[in-house]
N, C-alpha and C positions, 0 to 999 in steps of 0.2 A: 426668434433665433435660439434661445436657450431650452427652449423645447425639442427642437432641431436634434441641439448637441446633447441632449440628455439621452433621448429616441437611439442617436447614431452609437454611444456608450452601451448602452442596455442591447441593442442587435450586434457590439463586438463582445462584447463580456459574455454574453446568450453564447455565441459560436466559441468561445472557447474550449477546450475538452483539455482533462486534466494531464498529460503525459503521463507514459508508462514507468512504474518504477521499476529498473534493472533489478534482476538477482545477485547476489553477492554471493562466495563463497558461506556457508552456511541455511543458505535460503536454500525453503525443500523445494523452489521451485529450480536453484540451482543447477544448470546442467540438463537442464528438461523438465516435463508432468514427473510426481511420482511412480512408481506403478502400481500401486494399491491408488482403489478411487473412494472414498467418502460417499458411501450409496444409502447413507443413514442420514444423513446431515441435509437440511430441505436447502433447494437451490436458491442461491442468492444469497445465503446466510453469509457471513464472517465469522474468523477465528483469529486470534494472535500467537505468536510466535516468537520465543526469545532466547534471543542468541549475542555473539560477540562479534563484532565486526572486525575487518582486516586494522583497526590500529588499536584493536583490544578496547574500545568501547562499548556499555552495554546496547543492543538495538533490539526494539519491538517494533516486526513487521506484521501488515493484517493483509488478510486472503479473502478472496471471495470464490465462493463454489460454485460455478458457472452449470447453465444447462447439460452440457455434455459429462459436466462432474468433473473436469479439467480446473486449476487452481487459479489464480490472478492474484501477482501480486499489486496490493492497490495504495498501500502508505509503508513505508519504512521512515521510525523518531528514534534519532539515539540521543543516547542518556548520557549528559555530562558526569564523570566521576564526581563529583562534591555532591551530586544530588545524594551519595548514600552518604556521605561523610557525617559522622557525629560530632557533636561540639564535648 
């Protein structure tokens, strides 16, 4: 039986897929593709990007350069203010 429920775990976790993460004002994906495309940069690579979010938080978002050379954004982490705070 625990074999069963392990098996059933592993085939829901497997089908998961990660949801997309939304652009925010300041995301270059914001608003659409750019119109310049990254025809240097080999597909599938990532980049990061840093900018301030809508409550003035710092946020770094990462990109993936898709086949067509079209952007994805694929994680947005923001940064609690105390991370930079000095003692």
């Amino acid at each position: 039986m625990r074999k069963i429920l392990i098996l059933a775990c592993a085939v829901a976790l497997g089908s998961c897929t990660p949801s997309e993460v939304e652009p925010i004002p300041g995301s270059i994906t914001y608003g659409g593709q750019p119109r310049t495309k990254l025809t240097k940069a080999p597909i599938g690579s990532t980049f990061t990007h840093q900018m301030m979010d809508e409550t003035g938080r710092m946020a770094i978002e990462t990109y993936r350069i898709e086949a067509d050379r079209s952007l994805t954004l694929i994680r947005r982490q923001r940064i609690h203010p105390d991370f930079f705070a000095h003692d």
